[in-house]
C-alpha positions as CSV (number, residue, x, y, z in Angstrom):
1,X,106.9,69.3,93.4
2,X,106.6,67.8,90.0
3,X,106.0,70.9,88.0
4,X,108.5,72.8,89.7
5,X,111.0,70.2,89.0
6,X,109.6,70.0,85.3
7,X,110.0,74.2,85.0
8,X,113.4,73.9,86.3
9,X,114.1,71.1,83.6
10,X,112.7,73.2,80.8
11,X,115.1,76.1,81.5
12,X,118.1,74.0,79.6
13,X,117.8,72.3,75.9
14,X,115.9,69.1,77.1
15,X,112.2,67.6,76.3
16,X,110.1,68.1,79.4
17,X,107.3,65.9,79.6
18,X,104.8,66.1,82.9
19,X,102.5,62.6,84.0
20,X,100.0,62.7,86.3
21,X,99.1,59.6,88.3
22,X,95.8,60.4,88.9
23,X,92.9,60.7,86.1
24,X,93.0,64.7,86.9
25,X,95.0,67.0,88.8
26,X,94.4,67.5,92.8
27,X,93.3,63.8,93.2
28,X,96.6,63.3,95.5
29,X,97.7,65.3,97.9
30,X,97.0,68.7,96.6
31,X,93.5,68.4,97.2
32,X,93.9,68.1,101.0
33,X,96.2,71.2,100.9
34,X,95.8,73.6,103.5
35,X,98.0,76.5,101.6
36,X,100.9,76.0,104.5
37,X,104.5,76.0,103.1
38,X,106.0,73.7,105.7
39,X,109.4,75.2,107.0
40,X,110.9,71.9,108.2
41,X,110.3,71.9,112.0
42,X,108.9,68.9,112.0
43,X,110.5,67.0,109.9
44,X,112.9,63.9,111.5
45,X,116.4,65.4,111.4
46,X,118.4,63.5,109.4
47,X,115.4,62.6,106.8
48,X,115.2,63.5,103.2
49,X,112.6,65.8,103.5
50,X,114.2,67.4,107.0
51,X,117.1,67.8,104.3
52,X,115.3,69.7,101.8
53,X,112.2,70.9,103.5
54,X,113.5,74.3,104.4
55,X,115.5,75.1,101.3
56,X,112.2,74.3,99.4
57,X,110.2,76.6,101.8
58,X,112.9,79.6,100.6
59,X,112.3,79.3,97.6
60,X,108.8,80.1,97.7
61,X,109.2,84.1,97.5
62,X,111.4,84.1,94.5
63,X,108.9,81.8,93.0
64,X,105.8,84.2,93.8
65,X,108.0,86.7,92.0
66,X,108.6,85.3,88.7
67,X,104.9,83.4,88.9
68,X,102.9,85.6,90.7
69,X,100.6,83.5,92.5
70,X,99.8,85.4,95.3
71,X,102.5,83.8,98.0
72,X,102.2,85.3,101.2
73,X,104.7,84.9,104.3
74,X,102.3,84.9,107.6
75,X,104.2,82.3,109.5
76,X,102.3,79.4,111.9
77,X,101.5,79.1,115.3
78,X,101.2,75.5,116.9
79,X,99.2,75.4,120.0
80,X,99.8,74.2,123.6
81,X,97.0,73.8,125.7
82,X,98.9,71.4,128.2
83,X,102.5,70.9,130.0
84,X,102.7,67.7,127.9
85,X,101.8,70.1,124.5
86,X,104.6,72.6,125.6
87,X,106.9,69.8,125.9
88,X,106.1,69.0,122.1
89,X,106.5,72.4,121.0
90,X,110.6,72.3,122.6
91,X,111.0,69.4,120.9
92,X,109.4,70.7,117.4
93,X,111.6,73.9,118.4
94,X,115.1,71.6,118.8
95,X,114.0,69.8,115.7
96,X,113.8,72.8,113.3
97,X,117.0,74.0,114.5
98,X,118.7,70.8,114.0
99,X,117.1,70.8,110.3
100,X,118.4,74.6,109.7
101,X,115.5,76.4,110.2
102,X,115.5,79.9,111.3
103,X,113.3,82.1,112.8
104,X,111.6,79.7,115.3
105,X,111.0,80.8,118.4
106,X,108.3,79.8,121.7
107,X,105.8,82.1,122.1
108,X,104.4,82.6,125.6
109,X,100.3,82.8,125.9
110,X,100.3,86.8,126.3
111,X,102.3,87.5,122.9
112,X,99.9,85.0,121.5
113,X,96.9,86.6,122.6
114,X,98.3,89.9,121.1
115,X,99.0,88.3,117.8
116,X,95.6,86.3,117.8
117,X,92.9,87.6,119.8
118,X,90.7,85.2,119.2
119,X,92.7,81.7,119.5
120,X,91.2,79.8,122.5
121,X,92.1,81.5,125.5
122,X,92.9,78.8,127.4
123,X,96.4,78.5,125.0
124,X,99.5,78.0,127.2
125,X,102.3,78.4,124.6
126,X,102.8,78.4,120.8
């Protein structure tokens, strides 16, 4: 978030400088990233990151196209295996709409199957 705040910075007449907390790069949370671009769904509405969560996760293709770092829009499934699970995933699904995100939808075990063949079988709902 840093260094995209510091490019935007550096587009007008100012002196950008970037400090890193740690004694290197990816000694924070970078190093545990998994490569998702969270789209908000899970964020407590309301929150500062529910607020800006989803506006950061659209920004990610114009981003790719001026950077070219090889972004790539595959979207994310999270699992039910249980009734208590698929009453997490209406509640993730409420959530997301509440923080503006579109798109969002509950996918029932065949249509995930069809998508993922090889997801545990015993999946209930996405």
């Amino acid at each position: 978030v840093g260094s995209a705040i510091a490019r935007e910075l550096s587009r007008y007449n100012l002196k950008v400088a970037l400090l890193e907390a740690a004694d290197d790069v990816t000694q924070g949370a970078t190093k545990g990233n998994s490569g998702i671009v969270h789209a908000g769904y899970d964020d407590k509405p309301g929150s500062v990151r529910a607020e800006h969560c989803w506006k950061g996760n659209q920004m990610f293709a114009q981003l790719d196209r001026e950077l070219k770092f090889g972004y790539w829009k595959n979207g994310s499934m999270v699992l039910a295996f249980t009734g208590e699970e698929e009453r997490i995933l209406e509640t993730l699904l409420l959530r997301g709409k509440d923080n503006g995100v579109t798109g969002l939808k509950i996918l029932e075990r065949e249509e995930i199957l069809k998508m993922e063949p090889n997801v545990n079988p015993k999946v209930t709902k996405a």
